[in-house]
DODOVEX-7014 format. One record per atom (N, C-alpha, C, O): atom name; z, y, x; residue in one letter; residue number from 1. Coordinates in nm, 4 decimals. Layout:
residues N
 atome       c3       c2       c1 residu num
    CA        Z        Y        X      a NUM
...
end
This chain:
residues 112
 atome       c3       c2       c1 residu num
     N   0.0000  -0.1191   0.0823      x   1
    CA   0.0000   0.0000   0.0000      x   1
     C   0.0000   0.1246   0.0861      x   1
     O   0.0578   0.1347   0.1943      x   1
     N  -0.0741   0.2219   0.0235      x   2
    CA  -0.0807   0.3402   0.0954      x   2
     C  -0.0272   0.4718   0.0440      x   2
     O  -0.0856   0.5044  -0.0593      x   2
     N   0.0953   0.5862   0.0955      x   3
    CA   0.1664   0.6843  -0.0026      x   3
     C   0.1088   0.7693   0.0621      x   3
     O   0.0935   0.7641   0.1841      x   3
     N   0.0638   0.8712  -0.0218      x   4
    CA   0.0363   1.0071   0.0435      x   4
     C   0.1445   1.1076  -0.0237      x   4
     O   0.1841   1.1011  -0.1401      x   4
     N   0.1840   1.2023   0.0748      x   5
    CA   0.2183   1.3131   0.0153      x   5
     C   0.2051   1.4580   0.0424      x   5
     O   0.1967   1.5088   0.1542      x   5
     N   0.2041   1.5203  -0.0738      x   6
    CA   0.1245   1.6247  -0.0685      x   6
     C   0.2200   1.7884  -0.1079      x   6
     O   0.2666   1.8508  -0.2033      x   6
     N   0.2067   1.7942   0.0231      x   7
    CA   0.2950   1.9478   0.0119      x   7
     C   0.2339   2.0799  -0.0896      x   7
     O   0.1161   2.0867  -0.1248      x   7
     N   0.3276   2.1684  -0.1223      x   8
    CA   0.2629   2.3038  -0.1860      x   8
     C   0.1870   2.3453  -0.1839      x   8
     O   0.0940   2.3687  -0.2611      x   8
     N   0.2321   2.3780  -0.0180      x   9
    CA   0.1067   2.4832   0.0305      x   9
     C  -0.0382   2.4355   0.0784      x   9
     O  -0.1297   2.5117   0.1098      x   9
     N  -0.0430   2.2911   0.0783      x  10
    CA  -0.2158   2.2456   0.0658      x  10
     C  -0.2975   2.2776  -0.0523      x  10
     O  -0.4147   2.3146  -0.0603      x  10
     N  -0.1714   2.2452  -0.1790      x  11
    CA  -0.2381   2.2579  -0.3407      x  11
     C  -0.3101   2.4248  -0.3333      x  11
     O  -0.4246   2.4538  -0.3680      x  11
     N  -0.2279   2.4988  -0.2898      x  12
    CA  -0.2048   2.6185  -0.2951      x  12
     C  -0.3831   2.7283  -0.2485      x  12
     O  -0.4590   2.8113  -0.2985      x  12
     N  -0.3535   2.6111  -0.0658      x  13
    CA  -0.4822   2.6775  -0.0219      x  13
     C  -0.6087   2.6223  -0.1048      x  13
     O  -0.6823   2.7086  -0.1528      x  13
     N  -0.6417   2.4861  -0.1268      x  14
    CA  -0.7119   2.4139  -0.1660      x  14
     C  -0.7534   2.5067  -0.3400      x  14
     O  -0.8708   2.5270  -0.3709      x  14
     N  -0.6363   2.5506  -0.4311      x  15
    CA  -0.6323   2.6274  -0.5639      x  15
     C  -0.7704   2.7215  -0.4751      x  15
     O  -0.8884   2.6898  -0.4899      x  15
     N  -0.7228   2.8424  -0.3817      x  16
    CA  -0.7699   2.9616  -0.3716      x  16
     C  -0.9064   2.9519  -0.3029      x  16
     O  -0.9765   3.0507  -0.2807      x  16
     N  -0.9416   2.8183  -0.2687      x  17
    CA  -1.0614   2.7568  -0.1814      x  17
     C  -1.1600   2.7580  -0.2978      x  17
     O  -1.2593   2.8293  -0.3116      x  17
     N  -1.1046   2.6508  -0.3898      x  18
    CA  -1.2241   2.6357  -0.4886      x  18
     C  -1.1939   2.6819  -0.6369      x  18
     O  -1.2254   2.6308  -0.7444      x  18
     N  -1.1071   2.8196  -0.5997      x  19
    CA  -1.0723   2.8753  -0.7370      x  19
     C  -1.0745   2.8166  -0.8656      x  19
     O  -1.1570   2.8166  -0.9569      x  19
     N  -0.9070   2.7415  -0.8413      x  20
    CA  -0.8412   2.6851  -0.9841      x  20
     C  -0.7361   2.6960  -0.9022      x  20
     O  -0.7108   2.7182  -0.7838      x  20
     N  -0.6628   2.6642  -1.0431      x  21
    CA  -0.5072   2.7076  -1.0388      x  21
     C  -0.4787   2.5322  -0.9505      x  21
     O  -0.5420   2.4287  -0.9296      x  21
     N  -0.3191   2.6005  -0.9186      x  22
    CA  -0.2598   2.4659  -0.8434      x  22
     C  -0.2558   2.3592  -0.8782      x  22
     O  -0.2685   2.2658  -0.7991      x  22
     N  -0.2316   2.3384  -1.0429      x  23
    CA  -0.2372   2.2499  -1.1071      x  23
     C  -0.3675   2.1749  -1.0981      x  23
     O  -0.3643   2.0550  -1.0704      x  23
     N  -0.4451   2.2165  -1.1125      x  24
    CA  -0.5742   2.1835  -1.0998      x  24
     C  -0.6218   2.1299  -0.9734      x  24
     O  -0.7307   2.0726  -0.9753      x  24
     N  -0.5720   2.1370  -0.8875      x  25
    CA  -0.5923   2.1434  -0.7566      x  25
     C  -0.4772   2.0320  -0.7258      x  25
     O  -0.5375   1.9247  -0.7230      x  25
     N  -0.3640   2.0134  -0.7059      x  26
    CA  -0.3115   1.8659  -0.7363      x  26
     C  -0.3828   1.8014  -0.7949      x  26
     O  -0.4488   1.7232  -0.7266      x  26
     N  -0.4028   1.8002  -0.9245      x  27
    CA  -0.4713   1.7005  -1.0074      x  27
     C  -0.6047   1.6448  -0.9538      x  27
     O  -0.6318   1.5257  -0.9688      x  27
     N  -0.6611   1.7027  -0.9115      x  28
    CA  -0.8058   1.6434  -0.8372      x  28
     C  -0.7826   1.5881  -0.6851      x  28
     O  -0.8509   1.5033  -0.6278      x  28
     N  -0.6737   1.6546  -0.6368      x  29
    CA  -0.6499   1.5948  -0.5039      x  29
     C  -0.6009   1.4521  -0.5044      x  29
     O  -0.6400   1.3524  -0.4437      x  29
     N  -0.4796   1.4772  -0.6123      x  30
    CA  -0.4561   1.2902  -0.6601      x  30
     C  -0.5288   1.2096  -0.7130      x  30
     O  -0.5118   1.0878  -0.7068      x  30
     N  -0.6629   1.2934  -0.8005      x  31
    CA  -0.7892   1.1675  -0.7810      x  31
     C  -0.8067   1.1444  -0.6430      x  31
     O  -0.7171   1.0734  -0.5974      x  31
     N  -0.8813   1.1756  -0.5707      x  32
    CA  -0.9307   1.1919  -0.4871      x  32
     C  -0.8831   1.0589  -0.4060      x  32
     O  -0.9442   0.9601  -0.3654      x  32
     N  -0.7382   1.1028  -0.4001      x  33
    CA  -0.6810   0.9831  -0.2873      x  33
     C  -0.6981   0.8806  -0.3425      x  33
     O  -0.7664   0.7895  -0.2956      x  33
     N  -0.6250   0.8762  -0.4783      x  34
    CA  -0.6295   0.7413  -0.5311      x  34
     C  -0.7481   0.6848  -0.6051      x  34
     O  -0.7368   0.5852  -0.6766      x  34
     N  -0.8437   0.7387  -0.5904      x  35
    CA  -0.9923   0.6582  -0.6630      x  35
     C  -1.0805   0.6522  -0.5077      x  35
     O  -1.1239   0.5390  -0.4863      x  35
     N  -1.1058   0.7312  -0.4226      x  36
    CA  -1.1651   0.7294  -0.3083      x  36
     C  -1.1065   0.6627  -0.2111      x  36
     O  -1.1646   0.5702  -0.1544      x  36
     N  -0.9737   0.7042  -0.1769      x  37
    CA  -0.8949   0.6455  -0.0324      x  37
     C  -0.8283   0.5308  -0.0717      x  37
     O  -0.7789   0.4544   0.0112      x  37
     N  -0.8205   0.5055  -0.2333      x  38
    CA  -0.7181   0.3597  -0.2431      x  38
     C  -0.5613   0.3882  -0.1798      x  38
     O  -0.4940   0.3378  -0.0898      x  38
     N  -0.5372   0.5300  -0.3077      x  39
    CA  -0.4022   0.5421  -0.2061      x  39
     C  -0.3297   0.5067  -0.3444      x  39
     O  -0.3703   0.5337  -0.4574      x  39
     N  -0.2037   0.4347  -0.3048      x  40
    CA  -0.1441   0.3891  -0.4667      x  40
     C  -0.0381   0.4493  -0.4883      x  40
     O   0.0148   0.4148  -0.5939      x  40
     N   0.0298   0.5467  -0.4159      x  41
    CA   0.1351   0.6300  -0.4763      x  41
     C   0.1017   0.7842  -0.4218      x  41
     O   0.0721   0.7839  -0.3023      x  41
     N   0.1004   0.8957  -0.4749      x  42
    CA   0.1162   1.0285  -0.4166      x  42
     C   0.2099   1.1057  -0.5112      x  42
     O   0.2144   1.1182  -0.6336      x  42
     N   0.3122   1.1714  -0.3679      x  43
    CA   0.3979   1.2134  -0.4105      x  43
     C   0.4354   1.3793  -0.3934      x  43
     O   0.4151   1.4311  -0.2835      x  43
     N   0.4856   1.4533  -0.4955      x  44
    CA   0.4538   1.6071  -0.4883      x  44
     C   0.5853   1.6298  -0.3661      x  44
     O   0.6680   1.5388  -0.3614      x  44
     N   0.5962   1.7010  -0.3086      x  45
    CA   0.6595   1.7257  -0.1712      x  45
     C   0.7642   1.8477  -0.2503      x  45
     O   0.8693   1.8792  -0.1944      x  45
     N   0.7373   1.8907  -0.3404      x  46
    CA   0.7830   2.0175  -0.3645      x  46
     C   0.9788   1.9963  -0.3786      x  46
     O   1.0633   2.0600  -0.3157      x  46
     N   0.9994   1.8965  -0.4726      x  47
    CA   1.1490   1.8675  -0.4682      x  47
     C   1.1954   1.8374  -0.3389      x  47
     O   1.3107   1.8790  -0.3281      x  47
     N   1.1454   1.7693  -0.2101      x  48
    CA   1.2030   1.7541  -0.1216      x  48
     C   1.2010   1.8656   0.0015      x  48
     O   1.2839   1.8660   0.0925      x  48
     N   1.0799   1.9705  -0.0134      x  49
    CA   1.1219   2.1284  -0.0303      x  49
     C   1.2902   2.1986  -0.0453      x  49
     O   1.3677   2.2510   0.0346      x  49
     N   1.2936   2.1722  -0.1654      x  50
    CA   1.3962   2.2659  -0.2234      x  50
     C   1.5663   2.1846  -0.1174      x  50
     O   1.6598   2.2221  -0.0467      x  50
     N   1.5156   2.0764  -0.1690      x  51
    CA   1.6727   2.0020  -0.0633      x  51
     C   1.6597   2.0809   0.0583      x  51
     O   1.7422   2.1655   0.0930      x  51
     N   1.5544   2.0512   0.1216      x  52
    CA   1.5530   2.0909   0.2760      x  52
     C   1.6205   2.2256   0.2943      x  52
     O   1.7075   2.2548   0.3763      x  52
     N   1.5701   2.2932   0.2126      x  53
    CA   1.5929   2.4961   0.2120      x  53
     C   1.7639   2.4435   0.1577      x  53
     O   1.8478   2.4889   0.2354      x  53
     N   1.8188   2.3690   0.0557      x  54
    CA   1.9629   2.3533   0.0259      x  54
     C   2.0375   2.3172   0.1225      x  54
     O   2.1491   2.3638   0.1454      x  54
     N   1.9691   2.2131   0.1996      x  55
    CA   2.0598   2.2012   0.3233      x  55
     C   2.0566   2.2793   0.4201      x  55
     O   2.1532   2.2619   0.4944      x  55
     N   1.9517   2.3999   0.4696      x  56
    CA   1.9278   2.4944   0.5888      x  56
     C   1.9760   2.5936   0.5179      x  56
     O   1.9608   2.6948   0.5864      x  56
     N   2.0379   2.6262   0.3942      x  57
    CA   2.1054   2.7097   0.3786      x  57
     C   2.2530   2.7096   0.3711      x  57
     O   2.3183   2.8138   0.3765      x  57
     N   2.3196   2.5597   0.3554      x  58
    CA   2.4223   2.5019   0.3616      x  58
     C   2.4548   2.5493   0.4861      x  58
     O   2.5610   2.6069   0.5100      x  58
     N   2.3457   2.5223   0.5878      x  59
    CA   2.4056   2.5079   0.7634      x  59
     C   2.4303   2.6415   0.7784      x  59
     O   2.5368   2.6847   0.8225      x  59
     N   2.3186   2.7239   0.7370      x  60
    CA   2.3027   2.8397   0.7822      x  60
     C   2.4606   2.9440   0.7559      x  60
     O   2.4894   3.0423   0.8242      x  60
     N   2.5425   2.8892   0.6420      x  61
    CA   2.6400   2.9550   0.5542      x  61
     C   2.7712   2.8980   0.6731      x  61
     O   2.8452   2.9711   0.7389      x  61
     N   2.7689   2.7856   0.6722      x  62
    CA   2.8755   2.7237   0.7878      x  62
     C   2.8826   2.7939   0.9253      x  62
     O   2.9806   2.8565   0.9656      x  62
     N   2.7829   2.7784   0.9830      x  63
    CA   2.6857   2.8784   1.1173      x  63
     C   2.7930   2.9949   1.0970      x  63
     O   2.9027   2.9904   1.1528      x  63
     N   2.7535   3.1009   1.0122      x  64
    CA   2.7444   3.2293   1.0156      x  64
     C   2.9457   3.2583   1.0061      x  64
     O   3.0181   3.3511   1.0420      x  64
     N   2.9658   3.1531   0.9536      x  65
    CA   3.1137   3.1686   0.8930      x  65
     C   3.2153   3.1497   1.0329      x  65
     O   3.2933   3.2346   1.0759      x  65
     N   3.1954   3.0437   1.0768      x  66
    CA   3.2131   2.9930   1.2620      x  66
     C   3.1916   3.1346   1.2758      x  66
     O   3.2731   3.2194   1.2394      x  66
     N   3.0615   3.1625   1.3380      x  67
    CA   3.0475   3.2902   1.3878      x  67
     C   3.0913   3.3891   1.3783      x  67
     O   3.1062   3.4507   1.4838      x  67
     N   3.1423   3.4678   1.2263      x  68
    CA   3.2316   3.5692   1.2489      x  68
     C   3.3861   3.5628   1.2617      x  68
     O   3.4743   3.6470   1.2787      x  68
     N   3.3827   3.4319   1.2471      x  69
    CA   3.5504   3.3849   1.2915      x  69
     C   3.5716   3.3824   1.3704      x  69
     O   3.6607   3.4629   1.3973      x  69
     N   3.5114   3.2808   1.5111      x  70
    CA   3.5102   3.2794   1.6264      x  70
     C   3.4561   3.2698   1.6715      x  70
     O   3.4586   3.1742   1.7490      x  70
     N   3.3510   3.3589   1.6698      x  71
    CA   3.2623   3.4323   1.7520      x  71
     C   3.1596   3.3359   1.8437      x  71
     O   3.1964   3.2194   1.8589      x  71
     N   3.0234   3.3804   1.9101      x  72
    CA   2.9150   3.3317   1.9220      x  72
     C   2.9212   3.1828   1.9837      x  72
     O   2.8302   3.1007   1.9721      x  72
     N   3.0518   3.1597   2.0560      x  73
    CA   3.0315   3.0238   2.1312      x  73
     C   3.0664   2.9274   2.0155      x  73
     O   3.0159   2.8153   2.0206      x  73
     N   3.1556   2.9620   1.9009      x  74
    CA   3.1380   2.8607   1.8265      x  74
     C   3.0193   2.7850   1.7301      x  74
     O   3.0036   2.6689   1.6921      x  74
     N   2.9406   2.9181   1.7097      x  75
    CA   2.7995   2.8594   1.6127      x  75
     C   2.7267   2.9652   1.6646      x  75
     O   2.7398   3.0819   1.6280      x  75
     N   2.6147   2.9074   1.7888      x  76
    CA   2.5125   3.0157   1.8085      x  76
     C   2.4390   3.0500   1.6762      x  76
     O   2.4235   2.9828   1.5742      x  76
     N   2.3861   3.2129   1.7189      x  77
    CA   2.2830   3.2820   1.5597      x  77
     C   2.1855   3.3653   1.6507      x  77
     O   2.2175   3.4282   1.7515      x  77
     N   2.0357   3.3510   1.5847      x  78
    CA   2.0148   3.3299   1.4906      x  78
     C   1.9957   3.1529   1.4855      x  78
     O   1.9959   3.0880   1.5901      x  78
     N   1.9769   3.0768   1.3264      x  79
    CA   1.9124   2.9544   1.3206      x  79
     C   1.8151   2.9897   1.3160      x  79
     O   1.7867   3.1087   1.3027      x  79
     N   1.7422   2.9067   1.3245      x  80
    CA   1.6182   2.9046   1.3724      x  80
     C   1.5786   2.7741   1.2459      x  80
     O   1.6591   2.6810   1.2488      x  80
     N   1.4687   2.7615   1.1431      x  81
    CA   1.4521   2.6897   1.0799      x  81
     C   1.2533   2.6566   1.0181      x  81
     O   1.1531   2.7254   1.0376      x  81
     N   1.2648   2.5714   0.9699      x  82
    CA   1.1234   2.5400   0.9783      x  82
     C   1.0892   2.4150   0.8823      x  82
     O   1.1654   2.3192   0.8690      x  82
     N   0.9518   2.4297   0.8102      x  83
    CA   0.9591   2.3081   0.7347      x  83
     C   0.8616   2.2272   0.8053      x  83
     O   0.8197   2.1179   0.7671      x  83
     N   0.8225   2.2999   0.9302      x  84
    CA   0.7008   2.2311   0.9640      x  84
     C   0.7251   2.1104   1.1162      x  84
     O   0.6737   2.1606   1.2161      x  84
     N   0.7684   2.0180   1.1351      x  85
    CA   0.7664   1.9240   1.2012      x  85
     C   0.6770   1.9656   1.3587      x  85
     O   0.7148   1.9637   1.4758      x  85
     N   0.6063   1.9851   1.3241      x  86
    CA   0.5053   2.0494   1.4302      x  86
     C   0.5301   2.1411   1.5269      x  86
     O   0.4939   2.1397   1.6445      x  86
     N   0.6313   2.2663   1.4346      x  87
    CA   0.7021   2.3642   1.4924      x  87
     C   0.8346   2.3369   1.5562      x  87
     O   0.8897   2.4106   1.6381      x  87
     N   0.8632   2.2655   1.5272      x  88
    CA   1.0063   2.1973   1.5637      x  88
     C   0.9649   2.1587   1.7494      x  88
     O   0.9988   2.2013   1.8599      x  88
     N   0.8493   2.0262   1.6779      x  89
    CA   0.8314   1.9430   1.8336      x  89
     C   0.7799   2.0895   1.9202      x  89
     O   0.8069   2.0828   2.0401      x  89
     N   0.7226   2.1964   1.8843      x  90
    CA   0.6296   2.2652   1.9727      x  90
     C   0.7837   2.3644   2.0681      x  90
     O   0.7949   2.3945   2.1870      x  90
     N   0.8729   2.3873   1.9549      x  91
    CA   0.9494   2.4551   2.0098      x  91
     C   1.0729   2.3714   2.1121      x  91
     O   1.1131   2.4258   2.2149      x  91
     N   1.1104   2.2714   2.0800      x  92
    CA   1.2124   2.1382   2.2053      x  92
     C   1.0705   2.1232   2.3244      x  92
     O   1.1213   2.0806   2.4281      x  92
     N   0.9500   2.1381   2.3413      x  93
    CA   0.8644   2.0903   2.4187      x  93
     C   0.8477   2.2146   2.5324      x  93
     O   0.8299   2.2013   2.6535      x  93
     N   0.8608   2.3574   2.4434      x  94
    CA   0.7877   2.4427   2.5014      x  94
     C   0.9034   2.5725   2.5722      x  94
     O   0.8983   2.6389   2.6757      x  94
     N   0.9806   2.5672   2.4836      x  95
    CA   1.1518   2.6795   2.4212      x  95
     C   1.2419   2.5618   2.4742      x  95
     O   1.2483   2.4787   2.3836      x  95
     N   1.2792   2.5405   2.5308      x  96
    CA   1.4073   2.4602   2.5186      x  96
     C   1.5497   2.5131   2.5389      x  96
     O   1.6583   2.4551   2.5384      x  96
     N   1.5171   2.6353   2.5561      x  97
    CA   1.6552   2.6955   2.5370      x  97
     C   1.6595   2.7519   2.3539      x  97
     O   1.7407   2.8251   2.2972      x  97
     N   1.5783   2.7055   2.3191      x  98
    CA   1.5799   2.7442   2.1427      x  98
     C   1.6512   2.6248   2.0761      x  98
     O   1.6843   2.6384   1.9583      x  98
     N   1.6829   2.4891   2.1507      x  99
    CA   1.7087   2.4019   2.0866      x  99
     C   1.8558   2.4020   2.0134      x  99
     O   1.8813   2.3425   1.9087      x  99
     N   1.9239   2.4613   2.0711      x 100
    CA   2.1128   2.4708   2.0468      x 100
     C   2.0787   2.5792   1.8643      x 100
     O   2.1445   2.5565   1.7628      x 100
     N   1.9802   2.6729   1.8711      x 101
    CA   1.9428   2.7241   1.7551      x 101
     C   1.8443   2.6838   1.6759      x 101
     O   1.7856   2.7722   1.6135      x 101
     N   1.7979   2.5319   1.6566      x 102
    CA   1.7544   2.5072   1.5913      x 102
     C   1.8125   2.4232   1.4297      x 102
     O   1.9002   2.3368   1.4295      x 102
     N   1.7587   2.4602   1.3354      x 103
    CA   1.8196   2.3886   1.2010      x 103
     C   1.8256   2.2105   1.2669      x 103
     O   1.7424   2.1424   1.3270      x 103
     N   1.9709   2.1832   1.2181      x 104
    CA   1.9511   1.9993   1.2026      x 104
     C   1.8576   1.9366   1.0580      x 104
     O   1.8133   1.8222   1.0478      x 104
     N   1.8451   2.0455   0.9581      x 105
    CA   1.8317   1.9954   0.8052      x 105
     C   1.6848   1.9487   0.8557      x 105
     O   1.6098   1.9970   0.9405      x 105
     N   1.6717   1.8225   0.7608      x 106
    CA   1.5495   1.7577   0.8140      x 106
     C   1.4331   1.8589   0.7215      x 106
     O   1.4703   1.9484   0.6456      x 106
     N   1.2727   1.8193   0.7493      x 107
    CA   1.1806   1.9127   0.6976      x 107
     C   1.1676   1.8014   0.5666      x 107
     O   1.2103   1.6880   0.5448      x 107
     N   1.0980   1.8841   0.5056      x 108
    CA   1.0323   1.8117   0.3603      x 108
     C   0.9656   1.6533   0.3511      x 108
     O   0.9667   1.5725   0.2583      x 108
     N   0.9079   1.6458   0.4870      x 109
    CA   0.8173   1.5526   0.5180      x 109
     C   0.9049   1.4378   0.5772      x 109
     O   0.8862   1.3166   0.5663      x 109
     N   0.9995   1.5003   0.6391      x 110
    CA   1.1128   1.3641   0.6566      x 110
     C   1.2182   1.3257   0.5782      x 110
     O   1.2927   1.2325   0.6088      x 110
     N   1.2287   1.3896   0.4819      x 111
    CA   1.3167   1.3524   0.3232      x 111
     C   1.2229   1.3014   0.2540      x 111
     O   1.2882   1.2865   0.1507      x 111
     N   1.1078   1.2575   0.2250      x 112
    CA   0.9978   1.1952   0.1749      x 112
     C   1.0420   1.0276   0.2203      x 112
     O   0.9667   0.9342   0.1927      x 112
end
């Protein structure tokens, strides 16, 4: 079996590409996979979105609270956060002094 899943902001660009709404634009994309690619589950990314931002705002609230209590060595600021996986690896590869400020909350794509 094969799952695809399909974030917002593809529906989003894909809507403004071939002018229709998002809805519309999911809906043909999930043909697509599943009558062309033989994909048997696709799943909307958008709820596992909202967790991600619940938990990077969870951290972010803990972070900041450390921080004005006792000050920067207990919770470096700023976080640093991201839904994009990509940005993460580019920044531990490239920044590695960004890593101590990076979000732990996983991205959308790894709560999937």
């Amino acid at each position: 079996k094969m799952v695809a899943s399909i974030a917002p902001q593809a529906c989003a660009s894909l809507a403004a590409y071939f002018r229709c709404s998002v809805i519309e634009a999911f809906q043909k994309l999930t043909w697509v996979l599943q009558n062309r690619l033989s994909v048997s589950v696709v799943i909307d990314t958008v709820w596992a979105q909202n967790i991600s931002l619940l938990e990077t705002s969870r951290e972010f609230v803990a972070n900041y609270q450390k921080y004005k209590a006792q000050g920067a060595t207990a919770a470096p600021m700023p976080l640093l956060a991201s839904a994009c996986p990509g940005w993460i690896c580019y920044a531990e590869k490239t920044h590695p002094e960004f890593i101590p400020l990076i979000s732990t909350a996983k991205s959308p794509q790894a709560i999937v």
